[in-house]
N, C-alpha and C positions, 0 to 999 in steps of 0.2 A: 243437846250436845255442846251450844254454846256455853254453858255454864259449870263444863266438867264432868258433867254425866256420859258413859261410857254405855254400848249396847250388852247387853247379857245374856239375853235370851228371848225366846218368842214365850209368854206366860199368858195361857187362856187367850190365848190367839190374840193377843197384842205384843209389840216390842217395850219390853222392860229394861229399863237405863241404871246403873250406880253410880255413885258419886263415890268418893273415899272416904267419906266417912260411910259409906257402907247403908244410904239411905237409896231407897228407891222407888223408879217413876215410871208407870206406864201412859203411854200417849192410846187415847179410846179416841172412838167418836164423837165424845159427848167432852171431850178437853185432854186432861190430865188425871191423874190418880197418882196419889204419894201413897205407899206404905207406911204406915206406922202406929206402933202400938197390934198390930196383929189382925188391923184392916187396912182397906182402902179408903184414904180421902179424897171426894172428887173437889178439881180445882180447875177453875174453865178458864182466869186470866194469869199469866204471869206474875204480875205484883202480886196475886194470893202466896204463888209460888217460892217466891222471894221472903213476903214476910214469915211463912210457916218456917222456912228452913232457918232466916232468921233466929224464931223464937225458941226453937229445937236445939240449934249449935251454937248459937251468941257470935255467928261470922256472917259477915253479907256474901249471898251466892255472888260469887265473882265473875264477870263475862269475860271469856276468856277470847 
């Protein structure tokens, strides 16, 4: 939520987040999950987080 991600919905019984560029993030047990590409990628620390979205949209996730 810090970072601009919005809630959306409960997805396979987790809370799934958007940002505006329309990318998305579920919080598991097991860390994080991004969307993209038409799966899930697990990401357990933040700085994973940061660099994927990074290398995706050429902007740094901004903490808002």
């Amino acid at each position: 939520v810090n970072f601009g991600f919005v809630f959306t919905e409960i997805f396979q019984g987790f809370n799934q987040y958007r940002n505006t560029n329309v990318l998305y993030l579920s919080i598991t047990p097991n860390g994080f999950e991004f969307f993209f590409n038409y799966k899930w990628i697990n990401i357990k620390y933040v700085h994973q987080l940061q660099n994927l979205y990074f290398a995706l949209t050429n902007e740094e996730l901004k903490l808002i």
